[in-house]
ZAMAR-503512 format. One line per 10 residues: number of its first residue (from 1); their letters; for each residue x, y negated, z of N, C-alpha, C. Coordinates in nm, 3 decimals. Last residue first. Example, Ala and Ser with C-alpha at 12.3 -4.5 7.8 and 13.67 -1.06 7.14 Angstrom:
REM residues 2
2 = SA = 1.285/0.225/0.708/1.367/0.106/0.714/1.290/-0.003/0.787  1.319/0.569/0.780/1.230/0.450/0.780/1.320/0.330/0.780 $
REM end
This chain:
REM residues 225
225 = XXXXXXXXXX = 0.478/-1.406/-8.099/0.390/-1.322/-8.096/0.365/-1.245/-7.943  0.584/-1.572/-8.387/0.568/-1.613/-8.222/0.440/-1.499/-8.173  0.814/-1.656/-8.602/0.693/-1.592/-8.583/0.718/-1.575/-8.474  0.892/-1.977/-8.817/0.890/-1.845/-8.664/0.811/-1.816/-8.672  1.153/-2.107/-8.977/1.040/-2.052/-9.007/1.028/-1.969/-8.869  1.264/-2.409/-9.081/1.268/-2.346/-8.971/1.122/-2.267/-9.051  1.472/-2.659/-9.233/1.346/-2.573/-9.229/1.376/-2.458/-9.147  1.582/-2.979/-9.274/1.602/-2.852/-9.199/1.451/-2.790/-9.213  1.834/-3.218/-9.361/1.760/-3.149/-9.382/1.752/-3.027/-9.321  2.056/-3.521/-9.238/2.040/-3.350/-9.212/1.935/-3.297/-9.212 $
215 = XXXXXXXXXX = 2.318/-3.715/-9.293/2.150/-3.665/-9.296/2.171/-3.558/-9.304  2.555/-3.829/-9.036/2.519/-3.727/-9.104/2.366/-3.740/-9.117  2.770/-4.112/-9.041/2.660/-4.087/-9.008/2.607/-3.994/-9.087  3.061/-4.318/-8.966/2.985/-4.243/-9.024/2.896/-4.218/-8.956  3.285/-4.437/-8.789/3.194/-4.487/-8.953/3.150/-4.389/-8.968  3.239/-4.344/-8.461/3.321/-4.341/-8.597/3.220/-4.390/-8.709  3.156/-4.345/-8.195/3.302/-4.370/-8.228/3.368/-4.369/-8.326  2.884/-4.230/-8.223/2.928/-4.403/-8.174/3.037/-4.406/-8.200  2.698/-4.125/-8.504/2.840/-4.092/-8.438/2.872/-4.248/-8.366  2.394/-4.039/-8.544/2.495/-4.133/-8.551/2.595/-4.155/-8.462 $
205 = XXXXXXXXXX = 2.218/-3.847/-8.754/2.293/-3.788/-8.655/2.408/-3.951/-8.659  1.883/-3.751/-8.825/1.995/-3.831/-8.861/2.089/-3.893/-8.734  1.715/-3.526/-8.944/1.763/-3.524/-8.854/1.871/-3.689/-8.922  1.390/-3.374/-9.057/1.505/-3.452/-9.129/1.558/-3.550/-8.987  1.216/-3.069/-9.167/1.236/-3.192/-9.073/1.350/-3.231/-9.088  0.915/-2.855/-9.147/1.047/-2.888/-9.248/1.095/-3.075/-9.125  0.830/-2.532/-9.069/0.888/-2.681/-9.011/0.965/-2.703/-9.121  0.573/-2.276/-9.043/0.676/-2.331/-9.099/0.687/-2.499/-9.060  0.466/-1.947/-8.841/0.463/-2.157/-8.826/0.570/-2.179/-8.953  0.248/-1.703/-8.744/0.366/-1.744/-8.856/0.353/-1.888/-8.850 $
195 = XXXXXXXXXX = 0.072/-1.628/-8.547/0.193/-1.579/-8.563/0.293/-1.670/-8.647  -0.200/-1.744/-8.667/-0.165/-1.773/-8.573/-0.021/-1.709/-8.517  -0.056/-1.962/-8.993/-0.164/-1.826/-8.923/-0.143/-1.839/-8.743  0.076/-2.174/-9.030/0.026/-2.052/-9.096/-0.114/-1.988/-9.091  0.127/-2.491/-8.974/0.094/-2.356/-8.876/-0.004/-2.252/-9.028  0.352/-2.680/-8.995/0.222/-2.644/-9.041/0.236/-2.457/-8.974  0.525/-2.967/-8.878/0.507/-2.840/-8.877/0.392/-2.808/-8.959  0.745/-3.214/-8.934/0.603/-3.176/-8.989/0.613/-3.019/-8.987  0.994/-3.451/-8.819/0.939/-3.340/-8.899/0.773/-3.308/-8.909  1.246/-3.624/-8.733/1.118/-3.686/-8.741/1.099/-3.504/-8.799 $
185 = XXXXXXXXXX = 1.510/-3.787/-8.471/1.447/-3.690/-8.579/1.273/-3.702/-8.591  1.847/-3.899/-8.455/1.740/-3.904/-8.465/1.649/-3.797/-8.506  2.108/-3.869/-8.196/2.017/-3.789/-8.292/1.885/-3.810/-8.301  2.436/-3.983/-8.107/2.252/-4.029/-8.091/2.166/-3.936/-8.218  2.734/-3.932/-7.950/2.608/-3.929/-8.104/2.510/-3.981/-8.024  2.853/-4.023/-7.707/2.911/-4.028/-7.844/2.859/-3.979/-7.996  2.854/-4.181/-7.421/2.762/-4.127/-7.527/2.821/-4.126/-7.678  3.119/-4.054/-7.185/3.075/-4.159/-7.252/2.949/-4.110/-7.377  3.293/-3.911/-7.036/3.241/-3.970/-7.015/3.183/-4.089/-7.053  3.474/-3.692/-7.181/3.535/-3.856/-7.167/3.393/-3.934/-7.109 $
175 = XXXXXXXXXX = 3.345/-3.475/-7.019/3.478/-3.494/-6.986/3.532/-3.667/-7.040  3.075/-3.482/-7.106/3.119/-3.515/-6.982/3.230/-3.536/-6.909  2.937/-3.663/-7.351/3.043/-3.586/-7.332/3.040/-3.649/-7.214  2.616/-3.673/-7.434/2.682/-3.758/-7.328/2.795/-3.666/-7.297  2.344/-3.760/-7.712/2.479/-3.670/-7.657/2.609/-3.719/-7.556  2.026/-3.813/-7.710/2.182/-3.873/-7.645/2.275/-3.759/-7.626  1.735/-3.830/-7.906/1.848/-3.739/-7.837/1.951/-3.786/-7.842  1.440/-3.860/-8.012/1.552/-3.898/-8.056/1.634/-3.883/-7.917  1.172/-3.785/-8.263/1.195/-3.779/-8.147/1.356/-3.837/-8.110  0.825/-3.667/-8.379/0.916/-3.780/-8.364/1.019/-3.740/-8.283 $
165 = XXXXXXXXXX = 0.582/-3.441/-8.592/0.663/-3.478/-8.441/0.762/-3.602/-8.465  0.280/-3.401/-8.707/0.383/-3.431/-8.739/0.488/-3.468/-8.541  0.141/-3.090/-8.804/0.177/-3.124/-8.654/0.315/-3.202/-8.714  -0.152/-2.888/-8.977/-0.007/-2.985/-8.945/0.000/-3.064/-8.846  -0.402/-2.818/-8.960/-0.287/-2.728/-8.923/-0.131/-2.833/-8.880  -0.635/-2.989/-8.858/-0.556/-3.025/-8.909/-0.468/-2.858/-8.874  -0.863/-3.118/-8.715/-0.920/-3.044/-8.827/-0.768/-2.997/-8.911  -0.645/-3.372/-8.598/-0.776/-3.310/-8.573/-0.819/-3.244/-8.667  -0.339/-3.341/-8.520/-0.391/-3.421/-8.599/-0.518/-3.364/-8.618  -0.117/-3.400/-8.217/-0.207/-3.294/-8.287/-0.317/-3.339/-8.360 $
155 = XXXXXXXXXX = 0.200/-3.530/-8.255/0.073/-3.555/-8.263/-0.033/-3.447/-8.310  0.481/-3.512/-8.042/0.418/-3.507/-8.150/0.281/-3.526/-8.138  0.795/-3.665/-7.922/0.644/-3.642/-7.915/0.588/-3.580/-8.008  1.098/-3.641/-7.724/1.012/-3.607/-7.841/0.884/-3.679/-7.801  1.360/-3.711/-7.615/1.289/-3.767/-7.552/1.200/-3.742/-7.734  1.681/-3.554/-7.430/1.593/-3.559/-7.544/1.472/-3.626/-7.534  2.005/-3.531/-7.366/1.907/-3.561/-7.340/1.784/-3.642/-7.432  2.292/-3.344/-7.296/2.205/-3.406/-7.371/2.073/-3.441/-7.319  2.639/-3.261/-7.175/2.418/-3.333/-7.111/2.414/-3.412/-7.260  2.871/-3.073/-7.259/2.816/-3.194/-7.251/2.667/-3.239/-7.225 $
145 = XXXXXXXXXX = 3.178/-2.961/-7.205/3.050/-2.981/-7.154/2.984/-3.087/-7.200  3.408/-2.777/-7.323/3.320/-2.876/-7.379/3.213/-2.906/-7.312  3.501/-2.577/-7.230/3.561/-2.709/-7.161/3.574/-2.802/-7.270  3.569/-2.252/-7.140/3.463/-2.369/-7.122/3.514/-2.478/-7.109  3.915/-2.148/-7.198/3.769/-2.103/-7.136/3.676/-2.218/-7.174  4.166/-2.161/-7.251/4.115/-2.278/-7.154/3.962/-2.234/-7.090  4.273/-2.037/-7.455/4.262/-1.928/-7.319/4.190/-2.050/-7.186  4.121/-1.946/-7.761/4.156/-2.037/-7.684/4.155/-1.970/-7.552  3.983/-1.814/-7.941/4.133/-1.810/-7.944/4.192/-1.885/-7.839  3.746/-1.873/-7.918/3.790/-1.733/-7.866/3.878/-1.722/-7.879 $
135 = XXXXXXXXXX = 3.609/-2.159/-7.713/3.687/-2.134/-7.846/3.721/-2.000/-7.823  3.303/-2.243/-7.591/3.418/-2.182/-7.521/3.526/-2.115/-7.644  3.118/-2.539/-7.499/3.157/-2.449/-7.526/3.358/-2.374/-7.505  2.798/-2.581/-7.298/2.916/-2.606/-7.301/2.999/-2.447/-7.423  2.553/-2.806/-7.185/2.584/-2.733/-7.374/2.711/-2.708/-7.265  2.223/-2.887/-7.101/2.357/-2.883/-7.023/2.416/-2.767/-7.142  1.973/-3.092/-7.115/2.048/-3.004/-7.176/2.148/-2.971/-7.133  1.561/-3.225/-7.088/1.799/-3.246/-7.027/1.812/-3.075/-7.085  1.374/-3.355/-7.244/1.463/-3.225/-7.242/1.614/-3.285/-7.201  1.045/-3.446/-7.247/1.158/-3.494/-7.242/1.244/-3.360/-7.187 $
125 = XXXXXXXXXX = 0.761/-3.476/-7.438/0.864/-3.403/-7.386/0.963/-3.465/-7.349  0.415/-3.571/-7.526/0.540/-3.601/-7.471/0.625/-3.487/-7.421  0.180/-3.543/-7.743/0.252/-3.426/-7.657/0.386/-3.514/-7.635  -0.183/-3.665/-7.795/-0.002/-3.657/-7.814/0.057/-3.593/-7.730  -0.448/-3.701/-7.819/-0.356/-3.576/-7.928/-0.233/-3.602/-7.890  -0.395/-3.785/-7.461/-0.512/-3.748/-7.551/-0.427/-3.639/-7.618  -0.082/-3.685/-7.322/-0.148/-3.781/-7.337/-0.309/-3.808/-7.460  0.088/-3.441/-7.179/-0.026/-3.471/-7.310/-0.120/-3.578/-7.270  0.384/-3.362/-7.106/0.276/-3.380/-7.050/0.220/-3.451/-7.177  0.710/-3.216/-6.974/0.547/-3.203/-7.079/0.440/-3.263/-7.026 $
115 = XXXXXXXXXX = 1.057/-3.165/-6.938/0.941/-3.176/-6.854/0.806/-3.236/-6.964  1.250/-2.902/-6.852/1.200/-2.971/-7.006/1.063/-2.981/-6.935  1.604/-2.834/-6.920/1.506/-2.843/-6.812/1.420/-2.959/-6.885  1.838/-2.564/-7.003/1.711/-2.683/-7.032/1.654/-2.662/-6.915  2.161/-2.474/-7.085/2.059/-2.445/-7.000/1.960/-2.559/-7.024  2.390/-2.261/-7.306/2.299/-2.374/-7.274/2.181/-2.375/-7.163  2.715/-2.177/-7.427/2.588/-2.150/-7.343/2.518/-2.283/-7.331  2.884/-2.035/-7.707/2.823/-2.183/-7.608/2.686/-2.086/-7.550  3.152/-1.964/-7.854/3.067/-1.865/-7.780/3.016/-2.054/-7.710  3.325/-1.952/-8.181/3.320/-2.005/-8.073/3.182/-1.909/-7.959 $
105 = XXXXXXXXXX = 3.571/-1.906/-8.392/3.451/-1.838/-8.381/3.451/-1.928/-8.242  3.694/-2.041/-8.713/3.691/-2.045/-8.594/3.519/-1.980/-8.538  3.890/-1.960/-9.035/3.771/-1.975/-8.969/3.769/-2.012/-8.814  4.170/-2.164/-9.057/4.111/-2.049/-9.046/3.965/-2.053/-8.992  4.207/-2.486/-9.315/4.255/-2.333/-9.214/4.169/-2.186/-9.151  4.020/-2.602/-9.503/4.184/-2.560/-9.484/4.268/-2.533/-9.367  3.815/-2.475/-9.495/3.803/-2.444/-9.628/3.935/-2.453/-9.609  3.555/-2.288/-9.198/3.654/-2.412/-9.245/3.787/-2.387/-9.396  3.322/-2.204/-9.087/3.387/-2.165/-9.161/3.452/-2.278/-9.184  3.251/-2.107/-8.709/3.269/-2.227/-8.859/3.334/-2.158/-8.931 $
95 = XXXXXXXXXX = 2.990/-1.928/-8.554/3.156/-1.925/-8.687/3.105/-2.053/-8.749  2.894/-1.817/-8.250/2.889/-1.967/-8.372/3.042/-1.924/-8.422  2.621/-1.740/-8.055/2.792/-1.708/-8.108/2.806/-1.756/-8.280  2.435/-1.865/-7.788/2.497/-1.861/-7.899/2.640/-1.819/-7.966  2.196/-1.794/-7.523/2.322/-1.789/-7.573/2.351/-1.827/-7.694  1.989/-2.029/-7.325/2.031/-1.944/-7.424/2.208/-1.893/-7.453  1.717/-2.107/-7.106/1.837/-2.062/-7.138/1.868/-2.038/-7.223  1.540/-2.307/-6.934/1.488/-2.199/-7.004/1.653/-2.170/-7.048  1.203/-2.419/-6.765/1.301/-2.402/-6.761/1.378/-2.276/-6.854  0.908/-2.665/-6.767/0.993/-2.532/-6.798/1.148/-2.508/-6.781 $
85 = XXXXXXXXXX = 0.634/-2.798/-6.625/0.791/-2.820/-6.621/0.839/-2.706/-6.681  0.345/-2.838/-6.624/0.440/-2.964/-6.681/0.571/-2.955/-6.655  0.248/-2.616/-6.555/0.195/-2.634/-6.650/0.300/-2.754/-6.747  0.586/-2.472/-6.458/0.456/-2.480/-6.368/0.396/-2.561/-6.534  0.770/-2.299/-6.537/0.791/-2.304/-6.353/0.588/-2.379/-6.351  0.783/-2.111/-6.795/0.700/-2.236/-6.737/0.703/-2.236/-6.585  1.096/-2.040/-6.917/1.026/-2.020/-6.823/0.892/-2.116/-6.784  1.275/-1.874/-7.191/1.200/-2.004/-7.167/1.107/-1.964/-7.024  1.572/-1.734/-7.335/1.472/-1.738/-7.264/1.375/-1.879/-7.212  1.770/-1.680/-7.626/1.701/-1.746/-7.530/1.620/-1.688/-7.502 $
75 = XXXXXXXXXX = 2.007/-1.640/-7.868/1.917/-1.603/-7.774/1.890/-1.675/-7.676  2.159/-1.692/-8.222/2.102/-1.751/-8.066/2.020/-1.648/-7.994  2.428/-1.702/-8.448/2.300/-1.630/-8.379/2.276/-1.672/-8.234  2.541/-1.891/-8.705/2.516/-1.839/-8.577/2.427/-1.758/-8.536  2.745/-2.113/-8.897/2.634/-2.020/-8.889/2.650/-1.935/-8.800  2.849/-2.367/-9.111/2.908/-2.250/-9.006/2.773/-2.178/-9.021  2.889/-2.449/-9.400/2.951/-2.496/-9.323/2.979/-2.394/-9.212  2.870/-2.335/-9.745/2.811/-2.296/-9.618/2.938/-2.338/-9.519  2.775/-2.564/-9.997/2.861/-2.481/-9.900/2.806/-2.450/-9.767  2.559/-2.746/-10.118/2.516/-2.586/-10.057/2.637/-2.480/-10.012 $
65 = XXXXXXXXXX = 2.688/-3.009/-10.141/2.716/-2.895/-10.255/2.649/-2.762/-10.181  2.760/-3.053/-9.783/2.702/-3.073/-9.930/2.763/-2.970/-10.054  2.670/-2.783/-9.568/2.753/-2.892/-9.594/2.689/-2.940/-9.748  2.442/-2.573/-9.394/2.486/-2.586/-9.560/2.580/-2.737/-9.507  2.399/-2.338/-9.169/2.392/-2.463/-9.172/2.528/-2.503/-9.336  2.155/-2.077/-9.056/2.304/-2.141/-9.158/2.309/-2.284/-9.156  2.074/-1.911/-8.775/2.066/-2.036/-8.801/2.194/-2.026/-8.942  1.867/-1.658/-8.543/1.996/-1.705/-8.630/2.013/-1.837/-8.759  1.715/-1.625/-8.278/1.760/-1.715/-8.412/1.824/-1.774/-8.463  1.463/-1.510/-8.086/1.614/-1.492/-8.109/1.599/-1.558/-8.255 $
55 = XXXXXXXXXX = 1.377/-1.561/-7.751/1.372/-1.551/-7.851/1.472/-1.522/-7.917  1.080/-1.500/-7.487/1.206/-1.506/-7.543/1.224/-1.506/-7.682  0.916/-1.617/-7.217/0.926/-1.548/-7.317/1.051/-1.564/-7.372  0.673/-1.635/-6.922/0.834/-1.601/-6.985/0.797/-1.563/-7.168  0.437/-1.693/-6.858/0.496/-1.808/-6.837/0.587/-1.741/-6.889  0.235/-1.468/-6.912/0.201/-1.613/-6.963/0.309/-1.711/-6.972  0.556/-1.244/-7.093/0.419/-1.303/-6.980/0.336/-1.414/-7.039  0.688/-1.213/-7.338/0.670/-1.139/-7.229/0.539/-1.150/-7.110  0.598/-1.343/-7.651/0.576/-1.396/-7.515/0.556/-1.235/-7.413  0.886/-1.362/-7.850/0.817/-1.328/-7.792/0.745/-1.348/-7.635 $
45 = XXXXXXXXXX = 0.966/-1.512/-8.143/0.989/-1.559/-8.046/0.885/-1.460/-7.949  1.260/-1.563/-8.414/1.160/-1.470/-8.383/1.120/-1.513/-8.201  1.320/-1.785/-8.656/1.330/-1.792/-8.512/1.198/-1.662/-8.495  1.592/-1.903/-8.878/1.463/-1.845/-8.872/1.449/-1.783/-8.725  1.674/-2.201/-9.046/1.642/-2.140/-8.907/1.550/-2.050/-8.921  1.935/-2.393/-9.229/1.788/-2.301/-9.228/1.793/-2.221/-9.091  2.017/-2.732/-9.259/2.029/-2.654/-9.172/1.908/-2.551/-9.199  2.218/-2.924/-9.504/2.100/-2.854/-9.473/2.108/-2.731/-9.372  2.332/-3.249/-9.564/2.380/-3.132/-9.501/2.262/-3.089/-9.482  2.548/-3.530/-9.636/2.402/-3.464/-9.661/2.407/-3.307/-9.587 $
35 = XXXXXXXXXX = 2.699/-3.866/-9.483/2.704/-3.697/-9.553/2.594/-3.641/-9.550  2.858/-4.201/-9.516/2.740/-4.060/-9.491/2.755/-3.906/-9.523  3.033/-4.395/-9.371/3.057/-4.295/-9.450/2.921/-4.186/-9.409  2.902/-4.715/-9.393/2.885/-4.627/-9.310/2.930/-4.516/-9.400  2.766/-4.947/-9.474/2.911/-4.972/-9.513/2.957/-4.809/-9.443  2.479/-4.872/-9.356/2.490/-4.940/-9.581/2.674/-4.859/-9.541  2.364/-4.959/-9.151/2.444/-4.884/-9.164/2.501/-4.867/-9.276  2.166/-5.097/-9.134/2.252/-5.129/-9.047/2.407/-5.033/-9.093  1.997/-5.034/-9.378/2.075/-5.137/-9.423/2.165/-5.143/-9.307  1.880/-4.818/-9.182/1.981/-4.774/-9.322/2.058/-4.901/-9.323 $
25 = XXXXXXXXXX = 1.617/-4.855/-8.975/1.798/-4.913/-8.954/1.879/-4.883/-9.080  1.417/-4.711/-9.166/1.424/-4.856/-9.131/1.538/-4.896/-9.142  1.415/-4.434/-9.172/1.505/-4.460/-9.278/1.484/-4.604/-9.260  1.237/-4.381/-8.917/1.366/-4.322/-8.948/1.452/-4.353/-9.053  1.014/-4.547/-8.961/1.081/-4.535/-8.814/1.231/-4.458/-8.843  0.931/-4.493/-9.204/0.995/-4.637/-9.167/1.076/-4.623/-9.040  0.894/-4.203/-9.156/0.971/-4.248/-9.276/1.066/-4.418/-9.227  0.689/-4.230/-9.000/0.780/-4.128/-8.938/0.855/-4.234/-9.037  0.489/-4.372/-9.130/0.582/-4.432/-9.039/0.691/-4.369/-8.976  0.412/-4.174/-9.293/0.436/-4.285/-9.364/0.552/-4.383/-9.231 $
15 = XXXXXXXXXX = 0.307/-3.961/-9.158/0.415/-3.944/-9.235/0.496/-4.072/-9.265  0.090/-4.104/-9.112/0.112/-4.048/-8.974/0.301/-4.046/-9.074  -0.071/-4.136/-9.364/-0.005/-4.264/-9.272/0.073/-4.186/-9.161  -0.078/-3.854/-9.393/-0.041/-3.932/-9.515/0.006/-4.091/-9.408  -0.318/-3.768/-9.192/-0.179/-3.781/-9.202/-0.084/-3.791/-9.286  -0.530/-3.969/-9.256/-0.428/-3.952/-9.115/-0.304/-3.911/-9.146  -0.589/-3.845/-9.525/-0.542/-4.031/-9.470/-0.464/-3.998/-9.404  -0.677/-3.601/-9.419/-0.526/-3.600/-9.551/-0.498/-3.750/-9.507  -0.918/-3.668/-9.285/-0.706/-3.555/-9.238/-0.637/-3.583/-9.332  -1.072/-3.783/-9.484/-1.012/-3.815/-9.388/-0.878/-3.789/-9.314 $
5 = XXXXX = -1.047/-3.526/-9.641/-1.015/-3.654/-9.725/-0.943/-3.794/-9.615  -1.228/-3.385/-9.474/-1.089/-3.362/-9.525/-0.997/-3.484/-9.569  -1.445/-3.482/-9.459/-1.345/-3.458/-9.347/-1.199/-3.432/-9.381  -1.545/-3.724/-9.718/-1.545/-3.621/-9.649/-1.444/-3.557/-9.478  -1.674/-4.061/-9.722/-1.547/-3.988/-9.712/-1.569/-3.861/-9.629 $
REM end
């Protein structure tokens, strides 16, 4: 067995359990109202220093039938305070579009604190999140807060461009004080070139307070320079 032939095994099984690990629980959920939904991302990202950089990326996000649900533009900054901690920021200005009343525009800020460390090929992360948002018709100001908290890995697969990742995220409203999604996710990067990355990746979003549960397809394209 050549080298290749080998990388393709690896990660042909590497895929294979993302799959069980993420479409396993289904039968828990069978009686569950679902929905399909596709998110596209394209992310420009520059490195100012070794440790700052920034980015910007505007995002659609499809409902079923390829309606367009909302869609946004982001900015951020990212800081490495040190090899295993970053810290990092963004803005966003977000339109829903909604089909029976009026559009709504909203404004959210976000802050991360995102701690790394590499175990052999694997890359642990864990990401606190602090979200809050702010309606523009609304005179209440901020007063969606909510901590998320993220717990990824991925695997750097040897001779390999592709990079499959795992990972799964608590949404903790802070005003009712309680966890009210859980976000699973699994994807597969492939690295282009050294500038250009493409991601395809499949999110599954489970609401604690209601029958339902969103799949959510997503491709991301960045250039990082």
């Amino acid at each position: 067995m050549n080298m290749k032939q080998h990388s393709f095994i690896r990660l042909a099984s590497t895929l294979a359990c993302l799959v069980v690990l993420i479409v396993g629980p289904s039968s828990v959920w069978a009686q569950e109202e679902t929905e399909w939904n596709t998110w596209t991302t394209f992310e420009v990202k520059k490195d100012i220093t070794d440790r700052l950089s920034a980015y910007l990326a505007p995002q659609i996000r499809f409902a079923e039938q390829f309606e367009v649900d909302e869609y946004f533009i982001q900015a951020g900054v990212e800081y490495d305070l040190f090899d295993f901690l970053e810290v990092g920021g963004n803005y966003r200005y977000l339109i829903n579009e909604r089909a029976t009343k009026s559009t709504e525009y909203f404004h959210r800020v976000a802050l991360d604190l995102v701690g790394k460390h590499d175990i052999d090929r694997f890359g642990l992360q864990l990401r606190t999140r602090y979200t809050n948002y702010d309606e523009l018709d609304n005179d209440e100001g901020f007063n969606d807060a909510t901590m998320r908290y993220r717990l990824k890995t991925d695997y750097d697969l040897p001779n390999s461009k592709f990079k499959p990742a795992v990972g799964a995220e608590l949404f903790h409203e802070l005003q009712d004080k309680e966890i009210n999604k859980i976000r699973y996710m699994a994807e597969l990067s492939y690295k282009i070139n050294k500038v250009h990355d493409i991601t395809i990746g499949y999110l599954l979003h489970d609401y604690m307070n209601e029958y339902r549960r969103a799949n959510i397809l997503t491709l991301e394209y960045q250039i990082d320079f």
